[in-house]
Structure formats: structure tokens, C-alpha cells
PAGU-550907 format. One record per atom (N, C-alpha, C): residue number from 1; residue in three letters; atom name; x, y, z. Coordinates in steps of 0.1 Angstrom, whole numbers, plus 5000, padded with zeros to 4 digits. Atoms other than C-alpha are relative to their C-alpha. Example, Ala and Ser with C-alpha at 12.3 -4.5 7.8 and 13.67 -1.06 7.14 Angstrom:
BEGIN
<atom><seq>1</seq><type>Ala</type><atom>N</atom><X>5009</X><Y>4988</Y><Z>5000</Z></atom>
<atom><seq>1</seq><type>Ala</type><atom>CA</atom><X>5123</X><Y>4955</Y><Z>5078</Z></atom>
<atom><seq>1</seq><type>Ala</type><atom>C</atom><X>5009</X><Y>5012</Y><Z>5000</Z></atom>
<atom><seq>2</seq><type>Ser</type><atom>N</atom><X>4991</X><Y>4989</Y><Z>5000</Z></atom>
<atom><seq>2</seq><type>Ser</type><atom>CA</atom><X>5137</X><Y>4989</Y><Z>5071</Z></atom>
<atom><seq>2</seq><type>Ser</type><atom>C</atom><X>4992</X><Y>5011</Y><Z>5008</Z></atom>
END
This chain:
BEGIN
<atom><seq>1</seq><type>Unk</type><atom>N</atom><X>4991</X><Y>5011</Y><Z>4996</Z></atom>
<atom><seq>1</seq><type>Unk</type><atom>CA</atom><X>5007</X><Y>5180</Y><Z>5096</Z></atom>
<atom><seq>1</seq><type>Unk</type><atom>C</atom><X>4994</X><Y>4987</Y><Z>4995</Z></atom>
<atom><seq>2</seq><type>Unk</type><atom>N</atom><X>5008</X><Y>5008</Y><Z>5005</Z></atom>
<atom><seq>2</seq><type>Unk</type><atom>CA</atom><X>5000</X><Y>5148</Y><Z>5078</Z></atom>
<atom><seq>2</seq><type>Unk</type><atom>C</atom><X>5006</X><Y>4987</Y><Z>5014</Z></atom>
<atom><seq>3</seq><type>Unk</type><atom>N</atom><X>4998</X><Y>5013</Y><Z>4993</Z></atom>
<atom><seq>3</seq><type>Unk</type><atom>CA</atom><X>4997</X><Y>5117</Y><Z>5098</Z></atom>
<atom><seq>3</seq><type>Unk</type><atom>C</atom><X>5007</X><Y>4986</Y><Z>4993</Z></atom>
<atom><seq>4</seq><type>Unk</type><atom>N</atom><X>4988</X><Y>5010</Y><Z>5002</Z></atom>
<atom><seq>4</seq><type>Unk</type><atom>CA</atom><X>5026</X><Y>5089</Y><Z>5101</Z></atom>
<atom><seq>4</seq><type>Unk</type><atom>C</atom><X>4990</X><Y>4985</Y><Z>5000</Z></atom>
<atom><seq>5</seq><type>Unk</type><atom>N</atom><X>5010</X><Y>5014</Y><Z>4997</Z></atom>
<atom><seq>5</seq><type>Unk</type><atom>CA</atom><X>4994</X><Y>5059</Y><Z>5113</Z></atom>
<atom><seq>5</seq><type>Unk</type><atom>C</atom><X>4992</X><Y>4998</Y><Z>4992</Z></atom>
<atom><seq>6</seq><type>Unk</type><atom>N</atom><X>5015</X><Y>5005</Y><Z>5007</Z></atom>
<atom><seq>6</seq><type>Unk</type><atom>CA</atom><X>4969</X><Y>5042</Y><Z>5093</Z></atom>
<atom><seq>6</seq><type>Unk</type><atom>C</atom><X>4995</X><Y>4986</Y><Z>5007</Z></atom>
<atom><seq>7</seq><type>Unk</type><atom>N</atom><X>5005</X><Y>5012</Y><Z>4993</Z></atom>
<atom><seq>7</seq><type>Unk</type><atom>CA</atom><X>4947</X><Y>5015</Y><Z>5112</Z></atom>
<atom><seq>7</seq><type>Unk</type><atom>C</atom><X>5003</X><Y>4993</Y><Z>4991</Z></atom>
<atom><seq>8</seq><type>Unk</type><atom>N</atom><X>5001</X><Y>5011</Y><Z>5014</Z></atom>
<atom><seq>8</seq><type>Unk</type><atom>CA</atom><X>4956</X><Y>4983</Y><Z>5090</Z></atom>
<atom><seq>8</seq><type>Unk</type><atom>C</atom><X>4986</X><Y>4999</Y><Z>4996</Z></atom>
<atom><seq>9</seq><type>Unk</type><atom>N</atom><X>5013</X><Y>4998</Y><Z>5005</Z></atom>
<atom><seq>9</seq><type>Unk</type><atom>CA</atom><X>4918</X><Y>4980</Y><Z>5093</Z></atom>
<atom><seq>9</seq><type>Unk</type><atom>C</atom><X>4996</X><Y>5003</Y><Z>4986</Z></atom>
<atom><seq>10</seq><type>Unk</type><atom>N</atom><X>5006</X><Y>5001</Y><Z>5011</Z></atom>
<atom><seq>10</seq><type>Unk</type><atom>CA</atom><X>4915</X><Y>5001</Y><Z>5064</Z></atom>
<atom><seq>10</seq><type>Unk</type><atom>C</atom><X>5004</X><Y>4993</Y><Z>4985</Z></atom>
<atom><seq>11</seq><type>Unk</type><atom>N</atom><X>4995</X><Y>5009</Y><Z>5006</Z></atom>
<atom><seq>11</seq><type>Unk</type><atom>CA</atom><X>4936</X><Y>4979</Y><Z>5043</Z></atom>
<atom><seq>11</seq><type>Unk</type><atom>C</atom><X>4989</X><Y>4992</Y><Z>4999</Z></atom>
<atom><seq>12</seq><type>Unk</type><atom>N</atom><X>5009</X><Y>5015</Y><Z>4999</Z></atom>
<atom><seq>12</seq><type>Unk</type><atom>CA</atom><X>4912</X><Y>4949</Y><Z>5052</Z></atom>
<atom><seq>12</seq><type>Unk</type><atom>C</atom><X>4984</X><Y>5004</Y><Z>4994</Z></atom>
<atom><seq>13</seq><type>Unk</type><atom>N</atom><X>5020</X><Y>4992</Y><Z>5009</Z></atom>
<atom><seq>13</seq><type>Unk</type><atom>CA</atom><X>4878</X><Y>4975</Y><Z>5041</Z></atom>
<atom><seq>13</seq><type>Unk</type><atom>C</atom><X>5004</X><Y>4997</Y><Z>4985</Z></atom>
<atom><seq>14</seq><type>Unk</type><atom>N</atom><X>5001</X><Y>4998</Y><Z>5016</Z></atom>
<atom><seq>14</seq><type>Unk</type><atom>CA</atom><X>4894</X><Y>4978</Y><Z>5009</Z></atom>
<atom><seq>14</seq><type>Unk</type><atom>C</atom><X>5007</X><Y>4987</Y><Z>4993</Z></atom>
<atom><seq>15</seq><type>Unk</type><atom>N</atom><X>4997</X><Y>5010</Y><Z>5006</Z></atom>
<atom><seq>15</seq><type>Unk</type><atom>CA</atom><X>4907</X><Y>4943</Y><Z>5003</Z></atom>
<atom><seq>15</seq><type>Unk</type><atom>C</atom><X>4982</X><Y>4993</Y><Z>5001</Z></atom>
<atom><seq>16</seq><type>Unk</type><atom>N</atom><X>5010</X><Y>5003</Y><Z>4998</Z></atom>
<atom><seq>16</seq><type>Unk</type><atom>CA</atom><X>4871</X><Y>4934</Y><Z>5012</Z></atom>
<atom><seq>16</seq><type>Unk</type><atom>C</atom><X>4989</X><Y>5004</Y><Z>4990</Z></atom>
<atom><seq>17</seq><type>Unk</type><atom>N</atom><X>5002</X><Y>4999</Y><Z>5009</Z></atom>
<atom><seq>17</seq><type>Unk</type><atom>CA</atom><X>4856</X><Y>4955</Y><Z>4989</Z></atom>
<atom><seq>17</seq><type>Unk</type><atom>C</atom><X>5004</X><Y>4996</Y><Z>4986</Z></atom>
<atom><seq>18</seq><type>Unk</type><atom>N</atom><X>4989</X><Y>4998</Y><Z>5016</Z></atom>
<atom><seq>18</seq><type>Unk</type><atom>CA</atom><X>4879</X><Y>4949</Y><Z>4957</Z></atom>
<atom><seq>18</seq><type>Unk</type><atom>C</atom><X>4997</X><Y>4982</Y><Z>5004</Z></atom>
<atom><seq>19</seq><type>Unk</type><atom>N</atom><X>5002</X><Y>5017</Y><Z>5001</Z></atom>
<atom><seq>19</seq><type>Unk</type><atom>CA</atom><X>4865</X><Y>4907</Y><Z>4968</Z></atom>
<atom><seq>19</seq><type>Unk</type><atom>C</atom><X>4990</X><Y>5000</Y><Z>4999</Z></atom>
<atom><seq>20</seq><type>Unk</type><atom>N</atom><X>5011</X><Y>4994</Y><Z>4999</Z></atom>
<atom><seq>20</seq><type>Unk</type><atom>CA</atom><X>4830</X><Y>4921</Y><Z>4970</Z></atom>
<atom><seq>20</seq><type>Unk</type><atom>C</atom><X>4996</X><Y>4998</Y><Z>4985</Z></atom>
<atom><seq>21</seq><type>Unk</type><atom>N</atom><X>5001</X><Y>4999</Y><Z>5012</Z></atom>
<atom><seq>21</seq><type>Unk</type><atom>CA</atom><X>4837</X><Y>4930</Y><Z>4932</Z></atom>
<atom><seq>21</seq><type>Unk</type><atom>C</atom><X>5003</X><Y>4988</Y><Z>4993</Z></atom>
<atom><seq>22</seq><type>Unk</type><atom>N</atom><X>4989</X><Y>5011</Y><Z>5006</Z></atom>
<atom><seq>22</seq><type>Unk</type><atom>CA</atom><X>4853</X><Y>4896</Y><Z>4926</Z></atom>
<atom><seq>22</seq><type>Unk</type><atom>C</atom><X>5015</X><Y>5004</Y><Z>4990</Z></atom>
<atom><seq>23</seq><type>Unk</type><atom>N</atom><X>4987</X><Y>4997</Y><Z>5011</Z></atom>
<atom><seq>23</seq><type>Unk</type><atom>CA</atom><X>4885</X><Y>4909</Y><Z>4920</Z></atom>
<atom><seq>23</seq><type>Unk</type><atom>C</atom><X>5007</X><Y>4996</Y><Z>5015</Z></atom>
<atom><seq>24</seq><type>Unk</type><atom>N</atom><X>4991</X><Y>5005</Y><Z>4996</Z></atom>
<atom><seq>24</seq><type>Unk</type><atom>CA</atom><X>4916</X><Y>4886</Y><Z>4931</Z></atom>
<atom><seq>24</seq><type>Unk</type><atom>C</atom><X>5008</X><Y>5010</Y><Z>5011</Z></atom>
<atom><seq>25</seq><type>Unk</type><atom>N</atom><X>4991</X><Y>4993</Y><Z>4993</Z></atom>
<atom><seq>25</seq><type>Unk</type><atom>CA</atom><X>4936</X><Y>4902</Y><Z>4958</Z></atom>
<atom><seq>25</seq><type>Unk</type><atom>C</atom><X>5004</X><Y>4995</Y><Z>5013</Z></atom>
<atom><seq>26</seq><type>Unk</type><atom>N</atom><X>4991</X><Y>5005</Y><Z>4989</Z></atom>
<atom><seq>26</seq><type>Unk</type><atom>CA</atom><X>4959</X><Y>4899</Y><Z>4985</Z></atom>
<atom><seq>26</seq><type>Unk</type><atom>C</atom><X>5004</X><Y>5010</Y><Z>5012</Z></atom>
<atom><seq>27</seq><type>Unk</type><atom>N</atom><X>4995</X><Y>4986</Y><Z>4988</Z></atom>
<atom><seq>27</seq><type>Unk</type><atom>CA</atom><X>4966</X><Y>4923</Y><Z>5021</Z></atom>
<atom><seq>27</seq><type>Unk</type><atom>C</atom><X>5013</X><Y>4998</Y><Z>5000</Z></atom>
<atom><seq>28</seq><type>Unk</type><atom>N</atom><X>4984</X><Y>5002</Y><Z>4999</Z></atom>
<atom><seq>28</seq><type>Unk</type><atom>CA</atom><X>5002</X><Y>4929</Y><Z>5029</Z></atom>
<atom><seq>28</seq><type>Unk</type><atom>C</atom><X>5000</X><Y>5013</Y><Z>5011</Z></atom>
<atom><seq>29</seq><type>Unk</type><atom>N</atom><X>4999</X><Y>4988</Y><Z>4990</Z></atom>
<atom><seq>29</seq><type>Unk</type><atom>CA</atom><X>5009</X><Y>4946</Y><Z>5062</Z></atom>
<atom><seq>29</seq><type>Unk</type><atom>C</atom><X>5014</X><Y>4999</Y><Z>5001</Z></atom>
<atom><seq>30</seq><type>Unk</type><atom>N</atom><X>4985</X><Y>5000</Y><Z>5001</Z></atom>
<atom><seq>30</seq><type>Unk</type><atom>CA</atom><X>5046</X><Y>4960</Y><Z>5060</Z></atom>
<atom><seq>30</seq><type>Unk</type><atom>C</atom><X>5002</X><Y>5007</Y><Z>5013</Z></atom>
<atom><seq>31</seq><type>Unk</type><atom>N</atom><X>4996</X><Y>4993</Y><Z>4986</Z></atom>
<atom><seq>31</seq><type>Unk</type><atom>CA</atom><X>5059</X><Y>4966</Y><Z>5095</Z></atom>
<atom><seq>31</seq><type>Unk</type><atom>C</atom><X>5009</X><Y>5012</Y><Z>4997</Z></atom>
<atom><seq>32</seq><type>Unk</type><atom>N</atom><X>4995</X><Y>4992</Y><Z>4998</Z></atom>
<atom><seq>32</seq><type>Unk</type><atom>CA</atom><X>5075</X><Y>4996</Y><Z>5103</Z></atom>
<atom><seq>32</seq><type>Unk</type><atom>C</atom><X>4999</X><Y>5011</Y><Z>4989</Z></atom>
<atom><seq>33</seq><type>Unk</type><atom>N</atom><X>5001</X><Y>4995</Y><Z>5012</Z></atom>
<atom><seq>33</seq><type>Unk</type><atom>CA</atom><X>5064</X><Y>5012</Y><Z>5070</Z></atom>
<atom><seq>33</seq><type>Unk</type><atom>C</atom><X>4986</X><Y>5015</Y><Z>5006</Z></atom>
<atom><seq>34</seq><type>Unk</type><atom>N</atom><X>5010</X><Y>4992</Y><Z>4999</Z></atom>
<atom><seq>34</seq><type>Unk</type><atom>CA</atom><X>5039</X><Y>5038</Y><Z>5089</Z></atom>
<atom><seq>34</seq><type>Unk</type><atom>C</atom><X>4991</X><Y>5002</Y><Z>4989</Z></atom>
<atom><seq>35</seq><type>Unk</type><atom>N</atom><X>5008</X><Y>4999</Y><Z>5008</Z></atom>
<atom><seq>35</seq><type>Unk</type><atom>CA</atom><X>5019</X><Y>5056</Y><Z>5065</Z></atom>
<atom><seq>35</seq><type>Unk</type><atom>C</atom><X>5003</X><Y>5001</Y><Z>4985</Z></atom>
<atom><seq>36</seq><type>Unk</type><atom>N</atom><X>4996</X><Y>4997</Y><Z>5015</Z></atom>
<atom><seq>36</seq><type>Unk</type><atom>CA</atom><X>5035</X><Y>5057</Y><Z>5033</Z></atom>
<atom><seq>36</seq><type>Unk</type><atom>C</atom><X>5012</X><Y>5006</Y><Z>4996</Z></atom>
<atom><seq>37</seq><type>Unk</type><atom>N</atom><X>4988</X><Y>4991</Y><Z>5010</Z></atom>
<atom><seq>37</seq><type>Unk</type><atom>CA</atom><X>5061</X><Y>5078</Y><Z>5011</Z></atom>
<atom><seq>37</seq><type>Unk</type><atom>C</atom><X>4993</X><Y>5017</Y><Z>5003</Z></atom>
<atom><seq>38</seq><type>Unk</type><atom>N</atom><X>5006</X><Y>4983</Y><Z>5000</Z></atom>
<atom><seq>38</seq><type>Unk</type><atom>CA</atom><X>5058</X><Y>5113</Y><Z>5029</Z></atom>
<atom><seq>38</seq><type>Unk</type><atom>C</atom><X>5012</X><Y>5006</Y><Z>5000</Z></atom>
<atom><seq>39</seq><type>Unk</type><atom>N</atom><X>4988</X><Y>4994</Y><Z>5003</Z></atom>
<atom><seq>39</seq><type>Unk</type><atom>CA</atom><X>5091</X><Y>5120</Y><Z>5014</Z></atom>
<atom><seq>39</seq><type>Unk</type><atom>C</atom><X>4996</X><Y>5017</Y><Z>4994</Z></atom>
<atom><seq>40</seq><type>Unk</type><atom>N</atom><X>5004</X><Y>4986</Y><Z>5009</Z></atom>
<atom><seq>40</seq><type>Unk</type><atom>CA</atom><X>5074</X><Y>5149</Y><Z>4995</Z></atom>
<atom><seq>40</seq><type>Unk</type><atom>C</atom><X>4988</X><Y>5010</Y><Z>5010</Z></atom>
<atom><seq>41</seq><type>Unk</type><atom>N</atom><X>5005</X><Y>4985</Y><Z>4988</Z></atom>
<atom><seq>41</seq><type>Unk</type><atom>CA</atom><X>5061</X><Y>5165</Y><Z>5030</Z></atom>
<atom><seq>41</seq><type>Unk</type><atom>C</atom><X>5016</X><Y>5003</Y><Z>5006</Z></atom>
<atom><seq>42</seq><type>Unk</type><atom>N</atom><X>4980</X><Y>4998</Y><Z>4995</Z></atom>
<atom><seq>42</seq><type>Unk</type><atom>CA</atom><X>5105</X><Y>5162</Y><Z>5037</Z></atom>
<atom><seq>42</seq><type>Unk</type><atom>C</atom><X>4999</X><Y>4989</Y><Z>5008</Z></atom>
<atom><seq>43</seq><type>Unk</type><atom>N</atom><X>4999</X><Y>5011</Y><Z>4991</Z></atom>
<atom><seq>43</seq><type>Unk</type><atom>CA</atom><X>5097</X><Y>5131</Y><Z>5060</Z></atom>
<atom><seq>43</seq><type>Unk</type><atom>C</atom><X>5009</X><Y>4990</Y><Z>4991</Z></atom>
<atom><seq>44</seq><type>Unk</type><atom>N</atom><X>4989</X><Y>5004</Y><Z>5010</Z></atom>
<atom><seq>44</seq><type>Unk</type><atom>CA</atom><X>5127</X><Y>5117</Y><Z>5040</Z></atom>
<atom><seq>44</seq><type>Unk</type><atom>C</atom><X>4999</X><Y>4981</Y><Z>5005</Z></atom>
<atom><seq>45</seq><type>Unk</type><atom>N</atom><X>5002</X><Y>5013</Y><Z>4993</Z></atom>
<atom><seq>45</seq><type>Unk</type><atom>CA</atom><X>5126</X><Y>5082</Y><Z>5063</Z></atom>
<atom><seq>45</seq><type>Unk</type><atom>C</atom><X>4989</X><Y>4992</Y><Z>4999</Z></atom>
<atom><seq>46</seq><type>Unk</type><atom>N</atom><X>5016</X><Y>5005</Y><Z>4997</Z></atom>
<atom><seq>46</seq><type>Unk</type><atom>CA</atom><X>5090</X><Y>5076</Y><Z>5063</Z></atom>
<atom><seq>46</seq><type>Unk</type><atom>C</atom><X>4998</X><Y>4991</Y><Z>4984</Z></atom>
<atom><seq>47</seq><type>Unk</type><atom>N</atom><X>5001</X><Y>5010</Y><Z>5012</Z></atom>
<atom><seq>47</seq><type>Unk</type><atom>CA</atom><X>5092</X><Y>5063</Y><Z>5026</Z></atom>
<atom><seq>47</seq><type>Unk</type><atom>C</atom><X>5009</X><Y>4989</Y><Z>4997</Z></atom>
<atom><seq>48</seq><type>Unk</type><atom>N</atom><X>4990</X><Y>5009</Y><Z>5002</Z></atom>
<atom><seq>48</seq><type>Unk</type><atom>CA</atom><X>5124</X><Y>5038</Y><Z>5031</Z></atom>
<atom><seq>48</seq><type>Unk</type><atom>C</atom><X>4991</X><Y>4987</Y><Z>4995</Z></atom>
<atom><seq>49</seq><type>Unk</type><atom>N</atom><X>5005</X><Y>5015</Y><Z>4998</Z></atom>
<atom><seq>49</seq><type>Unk</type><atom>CA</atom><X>5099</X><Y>5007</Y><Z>5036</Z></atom>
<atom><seq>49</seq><type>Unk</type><atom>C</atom><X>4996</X><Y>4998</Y><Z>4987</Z></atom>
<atom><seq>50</seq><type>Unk</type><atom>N</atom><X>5010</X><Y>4998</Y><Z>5016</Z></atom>
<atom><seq>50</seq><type>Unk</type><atom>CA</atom><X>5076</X><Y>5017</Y><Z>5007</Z></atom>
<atom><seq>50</seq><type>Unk</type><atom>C</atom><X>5007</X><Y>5000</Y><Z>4987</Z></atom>
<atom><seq>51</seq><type>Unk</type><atom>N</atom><X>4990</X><Y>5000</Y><Z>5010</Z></atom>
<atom><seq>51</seq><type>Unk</type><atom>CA</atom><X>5105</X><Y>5019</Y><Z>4984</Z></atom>
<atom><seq>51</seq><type>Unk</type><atom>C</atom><X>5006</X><Y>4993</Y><Z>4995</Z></atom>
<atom><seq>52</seq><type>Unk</type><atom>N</atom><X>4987</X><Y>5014</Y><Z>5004</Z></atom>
<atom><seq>52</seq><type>Unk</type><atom>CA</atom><X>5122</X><Y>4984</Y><Z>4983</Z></atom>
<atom><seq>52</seq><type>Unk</type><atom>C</atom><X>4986</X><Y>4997</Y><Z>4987</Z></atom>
<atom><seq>53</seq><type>Unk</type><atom>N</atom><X>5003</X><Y>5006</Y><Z>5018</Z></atom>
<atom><seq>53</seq><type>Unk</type><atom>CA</atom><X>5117</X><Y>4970</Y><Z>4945</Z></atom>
<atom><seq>53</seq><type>Unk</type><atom>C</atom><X>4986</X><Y>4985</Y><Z>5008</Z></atom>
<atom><seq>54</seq><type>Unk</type><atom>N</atom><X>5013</X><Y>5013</Y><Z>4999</Z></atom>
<atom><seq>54</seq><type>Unk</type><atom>CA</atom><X>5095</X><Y>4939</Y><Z>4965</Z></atom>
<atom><seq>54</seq><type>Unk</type><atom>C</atom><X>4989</X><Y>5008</Y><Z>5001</Z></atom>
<atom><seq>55</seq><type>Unk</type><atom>N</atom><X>5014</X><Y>4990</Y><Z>5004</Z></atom>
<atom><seq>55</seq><type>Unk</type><atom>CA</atom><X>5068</X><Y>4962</Y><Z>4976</Z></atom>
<atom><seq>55</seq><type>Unk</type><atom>C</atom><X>4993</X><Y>5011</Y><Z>4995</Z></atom>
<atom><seq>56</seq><type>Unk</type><atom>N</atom><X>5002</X><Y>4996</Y><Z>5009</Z></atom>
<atom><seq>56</seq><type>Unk</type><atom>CA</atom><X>5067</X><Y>4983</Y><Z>4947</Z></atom>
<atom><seq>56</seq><type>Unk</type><atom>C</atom><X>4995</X><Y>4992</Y><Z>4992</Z></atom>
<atom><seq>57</seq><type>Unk</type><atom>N</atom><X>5006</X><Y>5006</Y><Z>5010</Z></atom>
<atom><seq>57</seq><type>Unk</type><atom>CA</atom><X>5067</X><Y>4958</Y><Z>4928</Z></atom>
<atom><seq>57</seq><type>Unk</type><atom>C</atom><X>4983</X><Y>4989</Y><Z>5003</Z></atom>
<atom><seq>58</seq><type>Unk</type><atom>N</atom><X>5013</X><Y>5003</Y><Z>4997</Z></atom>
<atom><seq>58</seq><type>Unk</type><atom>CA</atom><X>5041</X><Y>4940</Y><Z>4945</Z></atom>
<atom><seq>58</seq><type>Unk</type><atom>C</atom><X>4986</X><Y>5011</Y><Z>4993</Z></atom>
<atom><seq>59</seq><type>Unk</type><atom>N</atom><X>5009</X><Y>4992</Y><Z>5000</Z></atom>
<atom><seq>59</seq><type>Unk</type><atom>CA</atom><X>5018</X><Y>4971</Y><Z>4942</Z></atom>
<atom><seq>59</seq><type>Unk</type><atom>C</atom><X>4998</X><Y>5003</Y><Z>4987</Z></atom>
<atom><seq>60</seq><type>Unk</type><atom>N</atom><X>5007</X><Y>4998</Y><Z>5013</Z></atom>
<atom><seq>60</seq><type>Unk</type><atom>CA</atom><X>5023</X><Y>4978</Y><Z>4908</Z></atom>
<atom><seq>60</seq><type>Unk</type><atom>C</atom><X>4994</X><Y>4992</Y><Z>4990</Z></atom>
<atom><seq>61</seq><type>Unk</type><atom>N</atom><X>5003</X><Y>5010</Y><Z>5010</Z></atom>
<atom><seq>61</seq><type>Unk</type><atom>CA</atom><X>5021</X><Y>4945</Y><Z>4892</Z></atom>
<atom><seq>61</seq><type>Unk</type><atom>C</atom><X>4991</X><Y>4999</Y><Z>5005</Z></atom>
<atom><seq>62</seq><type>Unk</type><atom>N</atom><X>5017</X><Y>5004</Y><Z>4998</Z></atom>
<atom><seq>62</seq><type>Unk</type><atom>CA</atom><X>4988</X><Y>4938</Y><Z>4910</Z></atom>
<atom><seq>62</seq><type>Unk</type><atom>C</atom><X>4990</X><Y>5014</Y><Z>4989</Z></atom>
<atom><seq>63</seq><type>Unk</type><atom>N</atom><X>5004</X><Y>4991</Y><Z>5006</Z></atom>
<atom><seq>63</seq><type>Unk</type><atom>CA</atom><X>4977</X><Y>4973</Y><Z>4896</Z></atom>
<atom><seq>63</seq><type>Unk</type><atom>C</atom><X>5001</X><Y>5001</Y><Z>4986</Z></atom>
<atom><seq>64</seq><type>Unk</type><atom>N</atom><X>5000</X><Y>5000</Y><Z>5014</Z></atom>
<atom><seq>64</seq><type>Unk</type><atom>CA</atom><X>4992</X><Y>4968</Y><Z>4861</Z></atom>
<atom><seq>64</seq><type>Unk</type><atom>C</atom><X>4988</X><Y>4987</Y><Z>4995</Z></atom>
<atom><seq>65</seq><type>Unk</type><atom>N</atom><X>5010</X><Y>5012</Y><Z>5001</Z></atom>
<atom><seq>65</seq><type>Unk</type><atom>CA</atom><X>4972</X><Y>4933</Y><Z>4861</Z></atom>
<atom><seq>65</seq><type>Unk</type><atom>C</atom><X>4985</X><Y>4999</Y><Z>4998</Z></atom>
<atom><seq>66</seq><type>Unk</type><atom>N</atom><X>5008</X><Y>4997</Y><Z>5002</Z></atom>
<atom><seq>66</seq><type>Unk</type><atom>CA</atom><X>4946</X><Y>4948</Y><Z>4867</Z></atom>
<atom><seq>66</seq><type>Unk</type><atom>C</atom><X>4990</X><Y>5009</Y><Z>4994</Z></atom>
<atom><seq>67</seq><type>Unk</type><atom>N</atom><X>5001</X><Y>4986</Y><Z>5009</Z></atom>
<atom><seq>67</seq><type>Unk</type><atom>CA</atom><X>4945</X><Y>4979</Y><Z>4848</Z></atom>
<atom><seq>67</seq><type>Unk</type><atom>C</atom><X>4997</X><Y>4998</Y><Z>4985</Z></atom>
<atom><seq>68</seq><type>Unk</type><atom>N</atom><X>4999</X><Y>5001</Y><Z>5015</Z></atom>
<atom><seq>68</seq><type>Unk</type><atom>CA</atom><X>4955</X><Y>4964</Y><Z>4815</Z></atom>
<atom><seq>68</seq><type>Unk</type><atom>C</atom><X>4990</X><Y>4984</Y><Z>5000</Z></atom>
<atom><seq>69</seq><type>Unk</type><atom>N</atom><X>5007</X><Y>5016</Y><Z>5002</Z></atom>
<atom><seq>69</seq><type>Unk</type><atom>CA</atom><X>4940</X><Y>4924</Y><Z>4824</Z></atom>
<atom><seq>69</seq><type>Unk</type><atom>C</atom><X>5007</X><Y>4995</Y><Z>4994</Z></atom>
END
């Protein structure tokens, strides 16, 4: 059974690290977004939050930015 919680905590470890590295970033706590997209355990609901085009796009354009520079 996969878990629906994640302490924001570890959000703030790993924005901490990735500033450690000097590398630009930003936290983003999305309410009601539990743990993620666990559409593909059947939790069909649990991915709604994670799915709007703002915080996708957030996540990938920081990722592409940083991927390619």
C-alpha cells in the first residue's frame, strides 16, 4: 500500500540541498495534493492536483532549465 503523506519537510531538505549546490530554486506546497500522481496504483483522485498545466508546468520548466541550461 503506497502512502497518500509526505512531511513537506522533505521538500525544504531537498530545496536546501539543490541551494547548497547553488542552484536557483523555489518550494511550492500544493494543498490538498497529498502525495503525488498514484493514478497508476488506481488512486484515480490522488493525481487531480498534480495535473493542472500550472504545476506541471512549473515542475518541468524548472527541470527543463535546468537540464538543458
Amino acid at each position: 500500500m503506497a502512502t497518500t503523506t509526505t512531511s513537506p519537510s522533505q521538500s525544504l531538505i531537498l530545496l536546501d540541498a539543490l541551494k547548497a549546490k547553488r542552484v536557483e530554486a523555489t518550494r511550492y506546497v500544493v494543498k490538498g495534493a497529498d502525495h503525488g500522481d498514484l493514478a497508476f496504483l488506481g488512486d484515480l483522485e490522488a493525481g487531480e492536483k498534480w495535473a493542472t498545466r500550472k504545476v506541471m508546468g512549473t515542475i518541468t520548466g524548472f527541470l527543463d532549465g535546468k537540464i538543458r541550461g
